[in-house]
N, C-alpha and C positions, 0 to 999 in steps of 0.2 A: 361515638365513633363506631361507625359499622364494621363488619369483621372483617371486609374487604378492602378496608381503607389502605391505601401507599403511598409510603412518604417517595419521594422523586426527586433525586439531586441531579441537577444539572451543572456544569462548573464552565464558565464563558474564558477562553484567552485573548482579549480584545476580540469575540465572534459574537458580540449582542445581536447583530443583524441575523445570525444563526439560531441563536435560541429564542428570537424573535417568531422566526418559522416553526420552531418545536413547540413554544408556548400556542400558535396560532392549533396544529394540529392537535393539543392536547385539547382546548377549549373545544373541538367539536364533540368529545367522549361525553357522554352520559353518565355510566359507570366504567368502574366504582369509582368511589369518593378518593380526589388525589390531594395532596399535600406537597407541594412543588418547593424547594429550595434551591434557587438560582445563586451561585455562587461566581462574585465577579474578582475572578486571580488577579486582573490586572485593569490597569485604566481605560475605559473607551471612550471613544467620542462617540458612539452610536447610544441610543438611547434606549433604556427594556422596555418593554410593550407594559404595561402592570394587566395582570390576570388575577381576577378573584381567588382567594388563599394563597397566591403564592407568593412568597417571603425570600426576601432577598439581602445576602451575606457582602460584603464588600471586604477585600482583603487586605489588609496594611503592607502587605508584602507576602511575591508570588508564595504559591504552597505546592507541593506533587500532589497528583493524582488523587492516588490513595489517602491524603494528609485530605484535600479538602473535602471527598465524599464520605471516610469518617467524621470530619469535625459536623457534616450536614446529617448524618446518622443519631450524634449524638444530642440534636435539636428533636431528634424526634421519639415519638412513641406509638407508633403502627406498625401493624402487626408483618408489614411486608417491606421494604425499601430496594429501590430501583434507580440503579447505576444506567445514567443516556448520555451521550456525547452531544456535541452541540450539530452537530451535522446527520443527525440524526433525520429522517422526515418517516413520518406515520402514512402509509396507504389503509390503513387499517387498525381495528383497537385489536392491538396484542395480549391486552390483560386476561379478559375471560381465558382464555387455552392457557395460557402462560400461569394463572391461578391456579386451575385444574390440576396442571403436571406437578402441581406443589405439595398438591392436598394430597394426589394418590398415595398408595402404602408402597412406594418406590423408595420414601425418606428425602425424597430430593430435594437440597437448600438452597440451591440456586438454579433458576430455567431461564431460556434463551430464548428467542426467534430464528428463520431463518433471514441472513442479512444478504441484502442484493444492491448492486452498483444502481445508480441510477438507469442503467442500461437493461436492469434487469436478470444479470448473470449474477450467479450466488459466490457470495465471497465467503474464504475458510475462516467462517466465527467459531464454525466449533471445530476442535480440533484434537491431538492427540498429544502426551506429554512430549513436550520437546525435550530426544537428544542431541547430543553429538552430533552424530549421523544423520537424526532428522531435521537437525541446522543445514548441513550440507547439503543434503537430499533436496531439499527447498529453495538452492540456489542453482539448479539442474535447468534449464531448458524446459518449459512445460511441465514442472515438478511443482506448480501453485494453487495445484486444484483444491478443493474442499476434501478432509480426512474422511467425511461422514457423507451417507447420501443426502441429499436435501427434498426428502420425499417417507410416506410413514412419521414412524415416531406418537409419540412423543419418545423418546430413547436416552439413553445414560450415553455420555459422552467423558472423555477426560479433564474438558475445561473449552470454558465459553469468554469470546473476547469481551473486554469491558465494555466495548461501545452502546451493548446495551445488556444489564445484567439485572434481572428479577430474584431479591432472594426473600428467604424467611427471614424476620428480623432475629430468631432467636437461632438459627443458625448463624448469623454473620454476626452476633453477639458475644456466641459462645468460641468461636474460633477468633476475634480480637478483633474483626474487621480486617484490609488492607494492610499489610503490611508496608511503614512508612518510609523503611530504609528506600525500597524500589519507588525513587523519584517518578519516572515515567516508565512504562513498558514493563509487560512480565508480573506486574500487581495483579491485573486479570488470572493469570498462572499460578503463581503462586497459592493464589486463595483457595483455589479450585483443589487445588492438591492436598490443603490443608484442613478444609470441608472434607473429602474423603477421609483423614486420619481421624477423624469424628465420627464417620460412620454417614455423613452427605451426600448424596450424589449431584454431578449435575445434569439438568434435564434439556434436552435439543429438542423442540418442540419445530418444526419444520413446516407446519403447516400456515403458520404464524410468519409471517414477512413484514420486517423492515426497510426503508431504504438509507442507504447509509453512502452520504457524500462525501466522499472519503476526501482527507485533504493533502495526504501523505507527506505530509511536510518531514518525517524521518530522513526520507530519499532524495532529497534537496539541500536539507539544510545540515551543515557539517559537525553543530552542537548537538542538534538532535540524535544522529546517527552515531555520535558518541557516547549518548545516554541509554542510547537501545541498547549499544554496545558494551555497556558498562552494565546496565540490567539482567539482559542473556549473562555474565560472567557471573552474576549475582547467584542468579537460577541455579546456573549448573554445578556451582562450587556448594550451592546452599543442599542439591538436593543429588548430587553426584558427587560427593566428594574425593 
């Protein structure tokens, strides 16, 4: 196993068709050597593409978030692992830069990209600790821009969305991984928080772009926005008491 090797957990919710496309743009990389663990929540009818080394988890019943990219954490032994969403699409290999900001003597235990709509406008992956206020703040009229510029860098941020998260295995070891209470939403936050009480930073690497399809199913669907809703109260009670 080379030292660049990373394990890669992908988690499908009836979106095979999705990680159909992420599997396709990972098979174009060359390096470094990846370890893909596709993990399927729930039943599909669409069917996984199979790609050399990667291993796939089927679930006897749905998991959160955090619940299945630990359980695919603890399948692995490389020295990096990398949190993607299924909506995820590669214009580019993210790893080399995204490596780099790991290794500097910044300490940094989890690095990011910069994430863009398919349109090309940068969406706020990284971001600044959510309060109160910056709950509210954020439901302002033109209050949804990105906290951080999307330009320079690689730089220290307060915390990077899940949709796509590069850490050291032996940082997200040492702080427990995910926290599994946070079914959906604010698991990305919380870790991030919890990596600095350890002395981790995390790194916004901006030079590096994603494209991330977003599907926002939060803002439609009325369980969803219950669970966001239930997460945010988790956050703020857990870490604003």
């Amino acid at each position: 196993m080379s030292a660049d090797t990373i394990a890669l957990s992908v988690v499908s919710h009836a979106q095979n068709w999705l990680v159909n496309q992420l599997l396709a743009d990972l098979a174009q990389l060359r390096e470094p050597e990846l370890r893909i663990i596709v993990t399927q929540n729930v039943p599909d009818r669409d069917a996984l593409h199979a790609r050399p080394g990667a291993e796939l988890v089927v679930n006897d019943r749905p998991r959160g978030f955090g619940a299945n990219h630990n359980a695919a954490f603890r399948l692995c032994s490389a020295p990096y692992f990398c949190v993607v969403n299924p909506d995820v699409r590669l214009n580019m290999d993210p790893f080399p830069a995204l490596l780099s900001a790991l290794r500097a003597p910044r300490n940094a235990g989890v690095a990011g990209p910069q994430v863009c709509d398919p349109d090309g406008r940068t969406e706020d992956s990284a971001r600044r600790f959510p309060t109160i206020t910056r709950l509210l703040c954020k439901l302002l009229p033109g209050a949804r821009g990105p906290d951080y510029p999307a330009a320079g860098g690689p730089f220290a941020v307060d915390w990077l969305a899940g949709m796509f998260m590069l850490f050291r295995s032996d940082a997200f070891r040492a702080v427990g991984g995910f926290d599994e209470r946070f079914f959906l939403y604010y698991e990305d936050v919380d870790i991030c928080r919890r990596l600095g009480l350890l002395g981790y930073g995390a790194a916004y690497v901006p030079e590096v772009t994603v494209i991330h399809e977003a599907r926002r199913a939060s803002r439609r669907n009325l369980r969803l926005m219950a669970i966001h809703a239930a997460s945010a109260a988790r956050y703020l009670t857990r870490w604003y008491p």
